[in-house]
C-alpha positions in Angstrom: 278.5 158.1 59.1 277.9 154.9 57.3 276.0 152.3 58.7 278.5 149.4 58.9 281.6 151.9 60.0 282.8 151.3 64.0 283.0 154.8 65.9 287.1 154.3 67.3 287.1 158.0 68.5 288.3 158.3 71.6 285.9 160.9 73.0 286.1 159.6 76.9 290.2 159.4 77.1 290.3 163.2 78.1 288.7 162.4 81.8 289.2 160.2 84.3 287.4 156.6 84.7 284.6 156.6 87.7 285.7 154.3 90.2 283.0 154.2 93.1 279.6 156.1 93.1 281.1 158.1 90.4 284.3 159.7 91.9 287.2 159.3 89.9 290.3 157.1 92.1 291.8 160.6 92.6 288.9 162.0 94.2 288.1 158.7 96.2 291.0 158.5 97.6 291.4 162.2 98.8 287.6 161.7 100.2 288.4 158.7 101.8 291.8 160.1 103.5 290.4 163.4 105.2 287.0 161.5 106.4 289.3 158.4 108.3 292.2 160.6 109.0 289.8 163.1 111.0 287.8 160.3 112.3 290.6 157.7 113.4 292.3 161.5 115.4 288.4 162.7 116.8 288.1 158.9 118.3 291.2 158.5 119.2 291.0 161.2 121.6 287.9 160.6 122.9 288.8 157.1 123.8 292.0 157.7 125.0 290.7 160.0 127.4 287.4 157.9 128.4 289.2 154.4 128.5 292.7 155.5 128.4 293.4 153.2 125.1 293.6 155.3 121.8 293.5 151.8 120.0 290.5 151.7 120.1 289.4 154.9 118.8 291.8 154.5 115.8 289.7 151.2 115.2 286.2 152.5 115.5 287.5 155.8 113.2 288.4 153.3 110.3 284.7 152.1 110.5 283.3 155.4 111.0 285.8 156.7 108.1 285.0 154.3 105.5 280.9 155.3 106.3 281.3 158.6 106.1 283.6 158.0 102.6 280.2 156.0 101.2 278.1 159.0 102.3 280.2 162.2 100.7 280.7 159.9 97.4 276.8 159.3 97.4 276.0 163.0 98.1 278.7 163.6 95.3 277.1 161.5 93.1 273.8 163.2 93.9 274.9 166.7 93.1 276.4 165.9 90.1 273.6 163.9 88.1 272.4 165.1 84.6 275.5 167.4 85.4 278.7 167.8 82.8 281.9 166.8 84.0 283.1 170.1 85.4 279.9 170.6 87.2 280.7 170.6 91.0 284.0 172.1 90.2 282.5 175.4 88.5 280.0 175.1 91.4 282.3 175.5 94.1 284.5 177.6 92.6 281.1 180.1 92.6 280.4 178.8 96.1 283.4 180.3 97.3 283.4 183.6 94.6 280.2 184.3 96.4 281.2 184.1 100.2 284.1 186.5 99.1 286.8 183.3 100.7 288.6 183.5 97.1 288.4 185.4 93.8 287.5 182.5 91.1 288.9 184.9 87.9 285.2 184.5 86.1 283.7 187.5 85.2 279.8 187.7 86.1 277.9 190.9 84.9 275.1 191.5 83.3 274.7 194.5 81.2 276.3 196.3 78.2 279.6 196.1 77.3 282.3 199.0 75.7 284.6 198.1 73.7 286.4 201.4 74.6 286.6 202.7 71.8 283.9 205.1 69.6 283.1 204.5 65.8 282.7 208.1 64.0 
């Protein structure tokens, strides 16, 4: 490449922009549903049946919610430092491969392969 000639490829448009700590809106948004959905229900409960106003728990879960959505987003970002962008994906998928939950479809053996067929 010449010296004076502007790079214009567009190598980043294939992924998704980081939004917060380095989670994409997608993934922010999912994070930041499950964590205040299962807080605002877990203090809800609790309060309803200490003070007998579920109010509010649903209040306090929204603050808890949005804390716990900083904390998974910095652990996220954590994980996947000096990572490429399918990191934590490929890492969970052999997470899960491992514990025998699901069958991830990647092939993992070490040894010689056949080709099945013999050269005379």
């Amino acid at each position: 490449m010449r010296e004076h000639e502007v790079d214009l490829l567009p190598n980043r448009l294939n992924y998704d922009a980081a939004v917060f700590k380095g989670c994409t809106m997608n993934e922010l948004l999912l994070i930041g549903a499950v964590s205040i959905g299962m807080t605002c229900v877990f203090f809800a409960i609790i309060l309803q049946i200490i003070f007998g106003n579920f109010l509010y728990g649903v209040a306090f879960g929204f603050l808890v919610g949005g804390a716990l959505t900083y904390c998974v987003c910095a652990v996220l970002e954590r994980v996947r430092r000096g990572h490429e962008k399918g990191y934590l994906k490929q890492l969970l998928k052999k997470k899960l491969d491992e514990s025998g939950l699901i069958s991830s479809g990647v092939i993992r053996r070490n040894g010689v392969w056949m080709i099945g067929r013999k050269i005379k």
